[in-house]
C-alpha positions in Angstrom: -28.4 -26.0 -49.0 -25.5 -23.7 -49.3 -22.3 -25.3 -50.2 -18.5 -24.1 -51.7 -19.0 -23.9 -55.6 -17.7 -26.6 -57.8 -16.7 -26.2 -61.2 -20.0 -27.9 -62.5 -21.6 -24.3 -60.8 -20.0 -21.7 -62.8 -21.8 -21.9 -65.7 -25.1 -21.0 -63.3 -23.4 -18.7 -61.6 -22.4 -16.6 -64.7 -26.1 -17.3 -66.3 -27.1 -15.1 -62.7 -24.5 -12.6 -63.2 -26.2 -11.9 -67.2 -29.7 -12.1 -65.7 -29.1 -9.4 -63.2 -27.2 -7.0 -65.7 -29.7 -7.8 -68.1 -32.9 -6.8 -65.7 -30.6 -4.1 -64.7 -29.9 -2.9 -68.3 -33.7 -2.6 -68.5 -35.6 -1.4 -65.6 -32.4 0.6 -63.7 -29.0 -0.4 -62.1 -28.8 -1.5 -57.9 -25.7 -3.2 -58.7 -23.8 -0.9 -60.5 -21.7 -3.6 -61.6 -21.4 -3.6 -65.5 -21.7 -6.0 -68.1 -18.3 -7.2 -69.2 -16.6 -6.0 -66.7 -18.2 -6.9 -63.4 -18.9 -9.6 -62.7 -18.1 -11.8 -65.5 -17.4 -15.9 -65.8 -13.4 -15.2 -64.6 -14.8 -14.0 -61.2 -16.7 -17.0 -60.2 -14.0 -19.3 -61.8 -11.7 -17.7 -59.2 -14.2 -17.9 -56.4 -14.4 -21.5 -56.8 -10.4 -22.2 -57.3 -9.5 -20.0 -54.0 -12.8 -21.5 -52.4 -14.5 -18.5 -52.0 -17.4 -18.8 -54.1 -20.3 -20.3 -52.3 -23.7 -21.0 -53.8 -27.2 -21.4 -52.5 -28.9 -24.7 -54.2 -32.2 -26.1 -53.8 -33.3 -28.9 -55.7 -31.0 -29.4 -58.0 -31.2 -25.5 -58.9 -28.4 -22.9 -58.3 -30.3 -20.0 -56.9 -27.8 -17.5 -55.0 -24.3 -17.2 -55.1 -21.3 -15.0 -53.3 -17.9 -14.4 -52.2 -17.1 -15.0 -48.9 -13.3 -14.5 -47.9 -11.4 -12.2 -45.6 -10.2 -9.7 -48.4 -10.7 -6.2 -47.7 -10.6 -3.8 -50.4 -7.8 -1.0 -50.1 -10.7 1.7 -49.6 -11.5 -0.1 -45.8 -8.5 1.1 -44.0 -10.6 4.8 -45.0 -13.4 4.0 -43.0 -14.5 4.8 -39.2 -15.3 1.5 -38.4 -16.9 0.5 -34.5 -15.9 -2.7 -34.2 -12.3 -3.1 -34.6 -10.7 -6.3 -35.1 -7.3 -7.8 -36.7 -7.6 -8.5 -40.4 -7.6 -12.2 -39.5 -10.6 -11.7 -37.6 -12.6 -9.9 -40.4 -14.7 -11.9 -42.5 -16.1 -10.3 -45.6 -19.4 -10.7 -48.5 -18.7 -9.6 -51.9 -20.5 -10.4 -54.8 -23.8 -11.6 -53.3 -26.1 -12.5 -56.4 -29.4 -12.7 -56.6 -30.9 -13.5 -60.0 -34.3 -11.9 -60.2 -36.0 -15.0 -61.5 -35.0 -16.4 -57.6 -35.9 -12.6 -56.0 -38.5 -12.7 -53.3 -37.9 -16.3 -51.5 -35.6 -15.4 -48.6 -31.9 -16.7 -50.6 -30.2 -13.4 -50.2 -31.3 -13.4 -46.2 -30.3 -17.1 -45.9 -27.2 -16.0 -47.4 -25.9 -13.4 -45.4 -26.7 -15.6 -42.5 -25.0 -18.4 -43.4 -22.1 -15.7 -44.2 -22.3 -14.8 -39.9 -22.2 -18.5 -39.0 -19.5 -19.4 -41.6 -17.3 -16.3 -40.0 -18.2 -17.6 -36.7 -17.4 -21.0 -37.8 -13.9 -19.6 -38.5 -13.4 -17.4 -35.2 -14.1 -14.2 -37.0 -15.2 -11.1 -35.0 -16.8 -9.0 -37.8 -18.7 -9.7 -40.9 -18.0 -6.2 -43.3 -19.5 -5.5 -46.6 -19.4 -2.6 -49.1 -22.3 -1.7 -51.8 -23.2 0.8 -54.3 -24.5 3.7 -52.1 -27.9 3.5 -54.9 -28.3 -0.2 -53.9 -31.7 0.3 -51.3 -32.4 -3.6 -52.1 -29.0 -4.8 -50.6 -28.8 -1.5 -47.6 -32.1 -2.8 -46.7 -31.4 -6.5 -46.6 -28.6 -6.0 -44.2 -29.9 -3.4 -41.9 -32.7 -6.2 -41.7 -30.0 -8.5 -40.1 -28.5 -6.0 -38.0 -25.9 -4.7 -39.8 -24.9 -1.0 -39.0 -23.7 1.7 -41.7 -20.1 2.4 -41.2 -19.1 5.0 -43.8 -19.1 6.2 -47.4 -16.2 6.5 -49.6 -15.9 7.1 -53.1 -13.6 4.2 -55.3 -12.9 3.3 -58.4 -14.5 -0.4 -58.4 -12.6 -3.2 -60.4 -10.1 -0.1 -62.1 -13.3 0.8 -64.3 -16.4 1.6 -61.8 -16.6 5.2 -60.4 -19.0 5.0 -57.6 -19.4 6.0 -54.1 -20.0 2.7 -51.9 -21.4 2.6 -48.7 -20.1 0.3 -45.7 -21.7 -1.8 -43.3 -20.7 -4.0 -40.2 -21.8 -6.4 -38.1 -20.4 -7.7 -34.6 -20.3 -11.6 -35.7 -22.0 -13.5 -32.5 -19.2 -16.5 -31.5 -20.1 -20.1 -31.8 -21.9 -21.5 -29.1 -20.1 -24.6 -27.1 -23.3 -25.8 -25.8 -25.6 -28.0 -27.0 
């Protein structure tokens, strides 16, 4: 099930956070996100005060997490984008967190597309989403569900992260009245 986090869900979602860098550390960065800085315990506390944190839980087990809200970073109004719509109308994934003890079992796919239905849900038009431009795992993911490459830009991620990101986009299909 995938559900808004709760308080009781932080300290899972921060365990994935140090699994990930740690993996990373090790075998090579996807993420490019950075141990202390990105993301740590504060960003998931937040997620889960504003409401944006969501997490994907199976049996009693916190095994996915992200950020779904309608903030778009500064570096978007840069971008070329197809499908244009009203900031209100823009829902977008940050943060998305696979562990890599949980890699491998569909969680980041049944995340994303719960992400579409939830921006449905909410009468969004478009579902956008940025990554590291070196992240094939997450590029791949998301062309896999349709999502379309919409630009590059280079950013300075979280005031401390050089990195050119890449930016994707996906026409979010409205809710269907019939049953």
């Amino acid at each position: 099930m995938i559900r808004r986090a709760v308080q009781r869900d932080v300290d899972a979602v921060e365990r994935h956070y140090a699994e990930l860098l740690a993996f990373e550390q090790e075998h090579g960065s996807t993420t490019n996100w950075k141990a202390g800085v990105y993301p740590t315990r504060r960003v998931a506390e937040k997620g889960v005060a504003d409401g944006s944190l969501y997490v994907l839980e199976e049996n009693g087990e916190i095994c996915a997490s992200m950020l779904l809200n309608q903030e778009q970073l500064e570096v978007y109004a840069a971008i070329s984008w197809e499908y244009a719509a009203l900031p209100d109308k823009v829902m977008v994934i940050h943060t998305l967190c696979v562990p890599p003890s949980q890699s491998g079992r569909g969680a980041g796919t049944r995340m994303v597309r719960f992400a579409l239905e939830e921006a449905a849900r909410r009468g969004c038009e478009v579902m956008r989403l940025d990554t590291w431009e070196h992240n094939e795992p997450a590029a791949r993911l998301y062309r896999s569900l349709g999502f379309r490459l919409a630009g590059r830009a280079e950013t300075l991620f979280a005031g401390h992260i050089a990195e050119y990101l890449i930016f994707l986009e996906k026409r979010v299909e409205p809710v269907s009245s019939a049953l």
